[in-house]
GUMARSE-880843 format. One line per 10 residues: number of its first residue (from 1); their letters; for each residue x, y, z of N, C-alpha, C. Coordinates in steps of 0.05 Angstrom, whole numbers, plus 5000, padded with zeros to 4 digits. Layout:
NUM = A = X,Y,Z,X,Y,Z,X,Y,Z; ...
***
This chain:
1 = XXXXXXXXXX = 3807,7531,4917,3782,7543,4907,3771,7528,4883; 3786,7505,4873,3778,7498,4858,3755,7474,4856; 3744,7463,4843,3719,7445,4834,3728,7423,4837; 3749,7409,4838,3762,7379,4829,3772,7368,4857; 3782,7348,4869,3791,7329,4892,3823,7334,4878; 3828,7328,4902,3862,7330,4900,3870,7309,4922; 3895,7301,4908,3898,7273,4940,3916,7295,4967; 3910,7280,4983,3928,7289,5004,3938,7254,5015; 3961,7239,5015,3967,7221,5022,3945,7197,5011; 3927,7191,5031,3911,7171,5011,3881,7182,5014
11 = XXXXXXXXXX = 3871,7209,5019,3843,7222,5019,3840,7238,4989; 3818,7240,4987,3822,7262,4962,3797,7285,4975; 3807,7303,4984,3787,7325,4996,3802,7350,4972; 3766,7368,4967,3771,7389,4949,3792,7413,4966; 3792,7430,4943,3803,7455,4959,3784,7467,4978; 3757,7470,4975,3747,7478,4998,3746,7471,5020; 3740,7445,5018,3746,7425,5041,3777,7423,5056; 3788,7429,5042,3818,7424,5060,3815,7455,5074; 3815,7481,5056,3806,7504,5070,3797,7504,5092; 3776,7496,5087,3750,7491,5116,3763,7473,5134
21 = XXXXXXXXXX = 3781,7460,5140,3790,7444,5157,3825,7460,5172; 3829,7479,5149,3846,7492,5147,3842,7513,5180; 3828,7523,5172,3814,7540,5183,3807,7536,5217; 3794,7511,5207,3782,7501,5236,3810,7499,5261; 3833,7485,5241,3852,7485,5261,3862,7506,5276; 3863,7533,5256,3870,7558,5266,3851,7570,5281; 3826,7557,5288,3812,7558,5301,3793,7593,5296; 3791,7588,5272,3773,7606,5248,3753,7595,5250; 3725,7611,5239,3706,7601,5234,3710,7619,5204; 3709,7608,5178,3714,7625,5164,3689,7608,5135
31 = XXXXXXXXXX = 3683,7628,5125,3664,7623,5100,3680,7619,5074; 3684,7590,5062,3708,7591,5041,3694,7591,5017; 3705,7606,4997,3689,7617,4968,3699,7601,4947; 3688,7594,4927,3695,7584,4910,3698,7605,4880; 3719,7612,4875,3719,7627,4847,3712,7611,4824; 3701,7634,4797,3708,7625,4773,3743,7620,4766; 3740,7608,4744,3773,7617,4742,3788,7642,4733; 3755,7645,4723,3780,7679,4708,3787,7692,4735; 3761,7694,4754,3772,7710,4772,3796,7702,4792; 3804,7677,4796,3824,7671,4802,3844,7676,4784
41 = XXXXXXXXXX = 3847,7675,4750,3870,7679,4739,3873,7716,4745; 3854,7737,4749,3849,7755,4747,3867,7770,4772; 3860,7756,4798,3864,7768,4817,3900,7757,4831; 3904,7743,4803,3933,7728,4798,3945,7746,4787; 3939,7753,4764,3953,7779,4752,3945,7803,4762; 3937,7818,4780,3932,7837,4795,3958,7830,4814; 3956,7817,4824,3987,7801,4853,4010,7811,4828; 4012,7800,4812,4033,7794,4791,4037,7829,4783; 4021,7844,4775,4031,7876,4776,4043,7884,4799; 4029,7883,4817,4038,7892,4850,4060,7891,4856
51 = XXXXXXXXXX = 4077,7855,4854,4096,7852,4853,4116,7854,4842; 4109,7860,4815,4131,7875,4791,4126,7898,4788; 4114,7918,4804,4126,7949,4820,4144,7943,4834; 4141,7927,4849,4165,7932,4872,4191,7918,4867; 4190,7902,4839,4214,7892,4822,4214,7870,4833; 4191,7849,4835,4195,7827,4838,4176,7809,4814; 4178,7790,4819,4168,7770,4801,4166,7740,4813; 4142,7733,4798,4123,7702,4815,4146,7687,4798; 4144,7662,4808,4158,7636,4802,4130,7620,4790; 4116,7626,4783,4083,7609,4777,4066,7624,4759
61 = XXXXXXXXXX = 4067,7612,4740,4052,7628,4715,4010,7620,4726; 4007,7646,4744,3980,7643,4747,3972,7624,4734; 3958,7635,4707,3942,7630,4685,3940,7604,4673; 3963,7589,4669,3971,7554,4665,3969,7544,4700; 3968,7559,4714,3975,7534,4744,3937,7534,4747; 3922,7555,4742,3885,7551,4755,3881,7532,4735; 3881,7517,4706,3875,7496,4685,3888,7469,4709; 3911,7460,4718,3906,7443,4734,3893,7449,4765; 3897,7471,4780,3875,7472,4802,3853,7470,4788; 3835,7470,4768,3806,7465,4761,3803,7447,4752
71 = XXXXXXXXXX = 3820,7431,4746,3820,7407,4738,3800,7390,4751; 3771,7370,4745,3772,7354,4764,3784,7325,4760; 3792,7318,4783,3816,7303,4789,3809,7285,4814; 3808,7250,4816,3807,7243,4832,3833,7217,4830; 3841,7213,4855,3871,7191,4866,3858,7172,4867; 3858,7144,4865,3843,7122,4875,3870,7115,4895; 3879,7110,4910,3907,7111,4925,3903,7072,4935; 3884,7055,4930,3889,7039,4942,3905,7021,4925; 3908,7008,4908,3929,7002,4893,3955,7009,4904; 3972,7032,4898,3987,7036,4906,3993,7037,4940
81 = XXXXXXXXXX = 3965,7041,4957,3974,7022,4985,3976,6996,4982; 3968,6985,4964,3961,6959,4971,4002,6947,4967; 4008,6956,4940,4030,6951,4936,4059,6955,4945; 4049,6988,4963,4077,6994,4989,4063,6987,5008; 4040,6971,5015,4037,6965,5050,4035,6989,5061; 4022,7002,5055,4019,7026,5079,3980,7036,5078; 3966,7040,5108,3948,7029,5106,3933,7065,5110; 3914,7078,5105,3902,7095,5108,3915,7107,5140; 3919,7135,5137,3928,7151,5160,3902,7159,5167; 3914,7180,5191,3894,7197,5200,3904,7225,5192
91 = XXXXXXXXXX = 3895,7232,5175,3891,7262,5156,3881,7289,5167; 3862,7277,5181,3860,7306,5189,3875,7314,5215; 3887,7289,5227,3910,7298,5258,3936,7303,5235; 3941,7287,5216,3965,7289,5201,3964,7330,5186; 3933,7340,5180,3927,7360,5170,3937,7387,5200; 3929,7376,5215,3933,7385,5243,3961,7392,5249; 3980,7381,5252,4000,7375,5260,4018,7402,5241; 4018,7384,5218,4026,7413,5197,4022,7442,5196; 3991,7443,5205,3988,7477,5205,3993,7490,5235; 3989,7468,5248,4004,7479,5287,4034,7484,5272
101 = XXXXXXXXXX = 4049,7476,5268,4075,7474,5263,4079,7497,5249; 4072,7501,5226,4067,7520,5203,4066,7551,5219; 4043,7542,5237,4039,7577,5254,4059,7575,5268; 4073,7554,5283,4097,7554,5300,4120,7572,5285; 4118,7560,5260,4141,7572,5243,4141,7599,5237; 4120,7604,5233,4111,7633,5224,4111,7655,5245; 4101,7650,5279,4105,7666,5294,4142,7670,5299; 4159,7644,5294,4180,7653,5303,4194,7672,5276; 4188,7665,5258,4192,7685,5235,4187,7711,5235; 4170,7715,5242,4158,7750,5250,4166,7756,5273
111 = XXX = 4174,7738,5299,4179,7756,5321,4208,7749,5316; 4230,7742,5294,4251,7745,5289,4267,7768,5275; 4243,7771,5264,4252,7801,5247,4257,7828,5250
***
């Protein structure tokens, strides 16, 4: 949800953008929103009560982790291909692959239980 590029291997697509592609694989048509941060730190500590009713607790301090998701932030990655030899993938079959898998994982998780 945030404003800034983030690398994925050697692309730098925002959070919306990876969303929106996210999506597409799960074969969503889905409208992706972009928060302020408060309301992302907000709706962080709302999760963070919920969970400490039921006696649990996050491993991720909301409030410090949305300052680097809002960060903007761009990889220049070719340098470092240039120096390991390795030449631009295909990202969005590589993006593909992961969330088929991911749902793979996930249906056998729930119909395990």
């Amino acid at each position: 949800a945030g404003s800034g590029s983030w690398p994925l291997g050697g692309v730098n697509w925002t959070w919306r953008q990876l969303a929106t592609k996210f999506f597409a694989v799960v074969g969503r048509q889905r409208r992706v929103w972009s928060l302020a941060p408060f309301w992302f730190v907000f709706f962080g500590k709302l999760t963070d009560l919920w969970l400490g009713l039921q006696g649990l607790q996050r491993g991720l301090d909301v409030g410090r982790f949305v300052e680097v998701q809002y960060a903007d932030v761009f990889v220049e990655p070719s340098s470092a291909q240039t120096a390991l030899g390795y030449p631009h993938d295909d990202y969005e079959g590589a993006l593909r692959e992961v969330v088929t898998e991911w749902l793979r994982q996930r249906r056998t998780f729930f119909t395990n239980r």
